[in-house]
C-alpha positions, 0 to 999 in steps of 0.5 A, a space after each residue: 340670835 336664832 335669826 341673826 345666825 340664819 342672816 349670816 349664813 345665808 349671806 355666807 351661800 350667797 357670798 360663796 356662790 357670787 364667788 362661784 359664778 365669778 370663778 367660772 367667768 373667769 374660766 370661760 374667759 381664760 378658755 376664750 384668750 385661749 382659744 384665740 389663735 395668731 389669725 386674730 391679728 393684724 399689724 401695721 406694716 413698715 410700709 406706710 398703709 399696709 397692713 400685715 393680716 396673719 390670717 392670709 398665712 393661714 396653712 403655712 408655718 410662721 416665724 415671728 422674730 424681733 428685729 434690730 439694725 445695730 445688734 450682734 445679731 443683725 446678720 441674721 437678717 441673711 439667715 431669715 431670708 434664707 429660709 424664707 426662700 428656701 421653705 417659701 410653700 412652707 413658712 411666712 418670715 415676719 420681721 418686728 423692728 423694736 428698740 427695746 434692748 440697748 437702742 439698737 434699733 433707732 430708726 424710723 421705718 422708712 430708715 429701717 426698711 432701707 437698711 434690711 433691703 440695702 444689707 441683707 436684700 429682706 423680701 419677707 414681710 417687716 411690720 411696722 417697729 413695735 415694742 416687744 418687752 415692757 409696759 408698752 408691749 405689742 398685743 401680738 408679742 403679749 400673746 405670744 410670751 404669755 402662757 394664758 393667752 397662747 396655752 403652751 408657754 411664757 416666754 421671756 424676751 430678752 434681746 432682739 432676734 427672739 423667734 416664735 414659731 406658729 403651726 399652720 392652724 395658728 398655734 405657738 409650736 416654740 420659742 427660740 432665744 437668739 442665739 439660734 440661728 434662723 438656719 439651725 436645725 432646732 427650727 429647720 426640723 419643723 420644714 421637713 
């Protein structure tokens, strides 16, 4: 009996350290997501074969948008123009087109990328369309939604024109729902 008591404790500290072992894993996981900044990736362009590198913005401000070409909040296309001009030693503009919210977004890129520079003269750089919400999502609109993987918050898309803002060392600074306007000063404020 004496022995059969020694057995199941022992099992017990072994069991309770592989859970420790697997508890601090985890963290230093965590901590290495965590740590990941935008500079991490790179995305396909609308424009067939290139690629938009996030870690040649190094130094300026980002703002990541969702895209469509059919929503009620397309003209804001002129808006994200705007500012990136008028801020263009500041900020980097980055167009992503995605048909997650009503199919407003149906195009291929090449219909895409006529659109945004027929109407609205778009000069910043569109990646190629992506999908931000759902099973499968973009890694780059993981990462900026999720709290565990940008450490700052969770954001949840819920239609197209979403805004993230990223600082000039690569960090989520702030989301933006889509009715905030590129030009609003709740972004703008961060140029100065």
């Amino acid at each position: 009996m004496k022995k059969i008591f020694v057995v199941m404790v022992s099992f017990a500290v072994f069991c309770n350290s592989c859970a420790q072992k697997k508890n601090d894993v985890s963290k230093v996981k965590t901590q290495q997501v965590m740590s990941k900044s935008i500079y991490d990736y790179k995305v396909d362009a609308l424009e067939e074969g290139k690629t938009i590198n996030f870690a040649d913005f190094k130094g300026k401000k980002i703002l990541i948008v969702n895209t469509a070409s059919e929503c009620g909040y397309t003209p804001q296309y002129a808006d994200l123009e705007k500012i990136s001009k008028d801020y263009a030693e500041k900020l980097v503009v980055v167009g992503f087109p995605a048909n997650n919210f009503g199919g407003q977004e149906p195009g291929s890129n090449v219909e895409i990328g006529a659109f945004c520079q027929k109407n609205y003269g778009v000069t910043f750089p569109l990646a190629s369309k992506v999908s931000v919400k759902g099973d499968d999502t973009a890694p780059i609109f993981k990462y900026l939604s999720d709290k565990n993987l940008n450490g700052v918050k969770d954001t949840d898309i819920q239609w197209n024109f979403t805004k993230f803002l990223i600082d000039e060392n690569g960090k989520l600074i702030e989301s933006f729902p889509s009715k905030v306007k590129p030009t609003d000063e709740a972004i703008t404020r961060y140029f100065n």
